[in-house]
C-alpha positions in Angstrom: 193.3 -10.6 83.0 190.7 -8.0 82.7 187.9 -10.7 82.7 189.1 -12.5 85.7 189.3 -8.8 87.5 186.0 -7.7 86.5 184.5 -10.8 88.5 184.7 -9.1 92.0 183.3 -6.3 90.7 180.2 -8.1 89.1 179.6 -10.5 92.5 180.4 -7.2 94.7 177.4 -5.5 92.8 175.2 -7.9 93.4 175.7 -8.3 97.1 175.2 -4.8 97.3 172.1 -4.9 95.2 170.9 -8.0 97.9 172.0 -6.0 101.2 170.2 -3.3 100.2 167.5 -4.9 98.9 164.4 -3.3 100.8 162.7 -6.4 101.4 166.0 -8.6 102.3 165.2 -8.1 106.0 162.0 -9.7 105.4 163.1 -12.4 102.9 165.8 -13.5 105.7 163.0 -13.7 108.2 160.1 -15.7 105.8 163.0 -18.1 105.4 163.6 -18.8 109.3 160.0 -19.3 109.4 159.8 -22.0 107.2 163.2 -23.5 108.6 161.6 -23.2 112.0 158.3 -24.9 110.9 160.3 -27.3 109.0 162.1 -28.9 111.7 159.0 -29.1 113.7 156.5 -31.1 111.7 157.5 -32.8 108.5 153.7 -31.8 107.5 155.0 -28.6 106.8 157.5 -28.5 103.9 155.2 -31.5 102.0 153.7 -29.7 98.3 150.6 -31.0 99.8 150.7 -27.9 102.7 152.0 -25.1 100.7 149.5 -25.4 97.9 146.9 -25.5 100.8 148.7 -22.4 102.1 148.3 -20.5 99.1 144.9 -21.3 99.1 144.1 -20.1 102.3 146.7 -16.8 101.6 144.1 -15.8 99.0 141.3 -15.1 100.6 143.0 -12.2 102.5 146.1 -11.5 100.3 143.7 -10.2 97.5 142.8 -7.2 99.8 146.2 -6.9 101.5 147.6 -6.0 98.3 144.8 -3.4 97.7 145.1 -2.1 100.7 149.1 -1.7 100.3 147.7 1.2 97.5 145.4 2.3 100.0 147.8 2.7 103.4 150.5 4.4 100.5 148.0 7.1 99.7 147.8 7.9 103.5 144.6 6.1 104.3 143.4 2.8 105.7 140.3 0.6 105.3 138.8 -1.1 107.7 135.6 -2.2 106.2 136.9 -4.7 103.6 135.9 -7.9 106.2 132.2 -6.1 106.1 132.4 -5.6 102.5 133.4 -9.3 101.9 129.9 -10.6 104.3 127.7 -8.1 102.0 128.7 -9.3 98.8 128.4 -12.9 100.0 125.5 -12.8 101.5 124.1 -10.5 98.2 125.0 -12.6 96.1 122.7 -15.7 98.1 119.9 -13.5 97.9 120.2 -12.0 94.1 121.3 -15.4 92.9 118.7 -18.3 95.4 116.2 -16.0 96.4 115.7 -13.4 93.7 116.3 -16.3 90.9 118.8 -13.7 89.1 121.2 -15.6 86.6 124.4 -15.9 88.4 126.7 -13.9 86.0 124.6 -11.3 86.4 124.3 -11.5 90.2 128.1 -11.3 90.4 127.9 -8.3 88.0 125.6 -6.4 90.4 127.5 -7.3 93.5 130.8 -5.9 92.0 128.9 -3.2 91.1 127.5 -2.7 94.6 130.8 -2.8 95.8 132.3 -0.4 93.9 129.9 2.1 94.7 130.3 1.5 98.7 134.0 1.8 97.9 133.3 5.3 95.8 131.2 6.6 98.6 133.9 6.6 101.3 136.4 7.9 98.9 133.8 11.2 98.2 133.1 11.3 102.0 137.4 11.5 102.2 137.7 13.6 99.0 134.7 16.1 99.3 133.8 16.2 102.8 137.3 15.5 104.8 135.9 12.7 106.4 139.3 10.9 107.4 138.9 7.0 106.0 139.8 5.5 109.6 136.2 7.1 110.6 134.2 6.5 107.2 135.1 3.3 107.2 134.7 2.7 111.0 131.2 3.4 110.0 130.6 1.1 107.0 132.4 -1.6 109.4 129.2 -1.8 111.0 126.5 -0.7 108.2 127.6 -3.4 105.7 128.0 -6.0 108.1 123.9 -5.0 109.6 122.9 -5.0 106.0 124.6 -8.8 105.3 123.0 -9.7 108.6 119.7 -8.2 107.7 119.1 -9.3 104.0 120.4 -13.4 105.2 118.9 -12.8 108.7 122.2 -14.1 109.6 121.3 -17.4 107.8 123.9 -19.0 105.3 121.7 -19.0 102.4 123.3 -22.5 100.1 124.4 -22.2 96.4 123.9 -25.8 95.4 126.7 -25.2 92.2 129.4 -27.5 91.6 130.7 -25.2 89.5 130.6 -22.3 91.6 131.9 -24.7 94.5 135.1 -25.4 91.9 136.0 -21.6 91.5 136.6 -21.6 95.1 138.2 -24.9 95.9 139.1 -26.4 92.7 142.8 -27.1 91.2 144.1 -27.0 87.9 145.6 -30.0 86.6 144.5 -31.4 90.3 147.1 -29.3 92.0 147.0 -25.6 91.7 144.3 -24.7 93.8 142.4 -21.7 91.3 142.4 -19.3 94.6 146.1 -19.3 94.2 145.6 -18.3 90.3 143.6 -15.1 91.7 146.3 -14.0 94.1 148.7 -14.5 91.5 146.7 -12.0 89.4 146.2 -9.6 91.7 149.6 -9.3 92.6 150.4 -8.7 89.0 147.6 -6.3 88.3 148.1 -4.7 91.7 151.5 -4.4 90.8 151.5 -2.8 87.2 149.3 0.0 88.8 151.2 0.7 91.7 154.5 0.6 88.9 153.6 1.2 85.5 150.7 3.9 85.8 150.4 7.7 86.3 147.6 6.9 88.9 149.9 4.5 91.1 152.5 6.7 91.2 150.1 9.4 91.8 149.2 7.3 95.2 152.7 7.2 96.2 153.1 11.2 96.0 150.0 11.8 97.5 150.6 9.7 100.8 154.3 11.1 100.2 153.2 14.8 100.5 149.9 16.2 100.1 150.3 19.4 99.9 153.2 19.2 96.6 151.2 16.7 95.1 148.2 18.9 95.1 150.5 22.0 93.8 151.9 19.8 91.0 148.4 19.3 89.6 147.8 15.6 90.7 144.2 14.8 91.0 144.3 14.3 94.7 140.4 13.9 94.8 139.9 11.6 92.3 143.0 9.3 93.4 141.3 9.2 96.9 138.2 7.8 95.1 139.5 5.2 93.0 142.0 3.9 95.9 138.9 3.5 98.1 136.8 1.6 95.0 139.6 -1.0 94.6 139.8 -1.7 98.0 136.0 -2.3 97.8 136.4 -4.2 95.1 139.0 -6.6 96.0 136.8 -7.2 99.4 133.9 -8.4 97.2 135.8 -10.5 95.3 137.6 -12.4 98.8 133.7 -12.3 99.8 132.4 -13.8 96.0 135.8 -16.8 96.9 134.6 -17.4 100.4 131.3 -17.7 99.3 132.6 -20.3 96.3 134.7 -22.0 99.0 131.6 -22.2 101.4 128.8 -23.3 98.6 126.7 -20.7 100.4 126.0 -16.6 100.9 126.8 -15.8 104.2 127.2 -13.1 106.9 129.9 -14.5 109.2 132.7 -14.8 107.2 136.0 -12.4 106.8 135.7 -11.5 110.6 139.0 -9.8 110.9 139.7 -10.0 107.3 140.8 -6.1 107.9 143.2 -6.6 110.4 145.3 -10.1 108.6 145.3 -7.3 105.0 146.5 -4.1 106.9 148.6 -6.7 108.9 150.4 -8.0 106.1 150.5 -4.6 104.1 152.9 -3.1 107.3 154.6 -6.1 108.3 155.7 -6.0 104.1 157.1 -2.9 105.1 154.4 -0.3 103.9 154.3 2.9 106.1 151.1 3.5 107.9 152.3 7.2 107.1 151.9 6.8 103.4 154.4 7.2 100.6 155.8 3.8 100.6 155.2 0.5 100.0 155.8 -2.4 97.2 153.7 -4.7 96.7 156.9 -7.6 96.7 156.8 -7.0 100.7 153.1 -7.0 101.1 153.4 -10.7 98.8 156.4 -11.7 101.6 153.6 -10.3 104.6 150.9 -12.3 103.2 153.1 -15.4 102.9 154.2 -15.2 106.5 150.7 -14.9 108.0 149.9 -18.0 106.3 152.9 -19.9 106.9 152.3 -18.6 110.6 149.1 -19.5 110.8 149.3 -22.5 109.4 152.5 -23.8 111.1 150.6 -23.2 114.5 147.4 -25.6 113.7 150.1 -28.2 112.3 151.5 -27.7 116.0 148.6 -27.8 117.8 148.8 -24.5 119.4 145.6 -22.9 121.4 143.6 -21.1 119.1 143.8 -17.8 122.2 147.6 -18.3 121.5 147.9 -18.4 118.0 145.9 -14.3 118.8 148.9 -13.3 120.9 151.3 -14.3 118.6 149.5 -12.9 115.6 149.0 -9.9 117.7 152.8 -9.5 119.0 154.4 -9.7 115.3 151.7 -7.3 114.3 153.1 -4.9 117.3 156.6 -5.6 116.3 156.1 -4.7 112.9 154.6 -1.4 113.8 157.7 -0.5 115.7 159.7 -1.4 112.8 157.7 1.1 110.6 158.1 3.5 113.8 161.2 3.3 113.3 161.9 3.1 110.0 160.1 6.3 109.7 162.0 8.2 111.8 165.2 6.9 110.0 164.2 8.2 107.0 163.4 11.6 108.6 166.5 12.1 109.8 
């Protein structure tokens, strides 16, 4: 008797755990998607087209779930498309026209990166620079410099190897890209979870002022935040590059706005405070699914910008609102 009464109980806790699981929302929405898409082409649901979704999700899921740190401390990077053209096109010149050994002309992009990313964390840290500005500027100085050092020529990297890394499959069906998302989600996710400096991020974008009284290292957690979002924009620039065979200075134009778009529509607050990196996954999945359910469609490229635009605009008001909920 006491078995068969404790079964309600079990099965009630677990659709209360589901209801108000934060991401449910979003979960019930991905899944519409794909039944919409579904019904539409019979492309769509093939293993063929999600693999290639993946793949394409990687390229600026990487950096959406660095970002989702950077938004949760309370500031936003808008540079990571021009980061991702520098460190391309760097690494055509270091590696074709400097002769440098490739491993080591990865090493010193990386490293270029990082320092970028370090730079508009001091600026923040330091000098009070607020991030949206900082990195305003670097939008456009890292994307002169990739311009300037290829003269805004793809420079080729004749590498079948380095070719694979960016559009190879394991076992001829994982596409490798969808390995690196996979990792970064995972890494991502053990410091956002499991360290004193993601948690750190989250009381920092929560409230400044009693994260600073408490004796968190605001200063330093500004820095670091930055440097990983630098980081994970060179290596979607270093994939693109592998995907292209070639360094070049045109690529991840609007790389910024599909992360930061798929950071809030995951349900990260552009306040700061909050975020998981589970939503951010579910963001970047429906950006992909979206966009790749409209080519399968045929729908006008200018179209496919509204829509792309209007979701971002109703996820905003979502986070408006979700805000002020939490306020009250």
């Amino acid at each position: 008797m006491s078995n068969s009464g404790d079964k309600p109980n079990i099965f009630g806790e677990i659709f209360h755990r589901v209801r108000n699981w934060q991401s449910f929302g979003l979960f019930i929405a991905l899944i519409v998607l794909y039944v919409i898409f579904s019904v539409s082409t019979p492309i769509f649901f093939t293993l063929s087209n999600q693999l290639a979704i993946l793949q394409n999700a990687a390229f600026f899921g990487i950096v959406a779930f660095a970002m989702t740190l950077v938004i949760v401390s309370g500031e936003i990077d808008i540079s990571v498309g021009s980061m991702a053209a520098l460190s391309s096109s760097m690494l055509g010149v270091l590696a074709i026209n400097q002769g440098i050994p490739f491993p080591v002309a990865v090493i010193l992009v990386m490293v270029l990166a990082l320092l970028f990313g370090a730079f508009t964390g001091v600026m923040r840290a330091y000098f009070g620079v607020p991030t949206f500005i900082s990195t305003l500027a670097m939008y456009f100085v890292l994307r002169g410099l990739a311009r300037l050092v290829t003269n805004n020529f793809p420079i080729p990297i004749p590498s079948d190897e380095f070719f694979y890394w960016g559009t190879g499959r394991i076992f001829g069906i994982i596409p490798v890209a969808a390995i690196y998302l996979l990792i970064a989600a995972v890494a991502i996710g053990i410091i956002a979870q499991r360290t004193a400096f993601g948690r750190s991020l989250y009381a920092v974008g929560g409230n400044l002022k009693a994260a600073t009284l408490s004796g968190i290292p605001v200063k330093r957690a500004k820095i670091l935040v930055m440097t990983i979002s630098a980081g994970s924009a060179a290596v979607a620039g270093l994939l693109q590059s592998a995907q292209l065979s070639s360094g070049n200075s045109t690529i991840a134009i609007g790389l910024e706005f599909d992360a930061i778009a798929a950071a809030i529509i995951g349900g990260t607050l552009l306040t700061g405070g909050k975020g998981t990196i589970v939503g951010t996954a579910m963001g970047i999945l429906i950006i992909a699914a979206l966009l790749n359910g409209m080519v399968l469609l045929g729908v006008n490229p200018y179209a496919q910008q509204v829509v792309r635009g209007a979701i971002v605009l109703v996820a905003v008001l979502v986070n408006v609102w979700r805000t002020r909920r939490a306020e009250m």
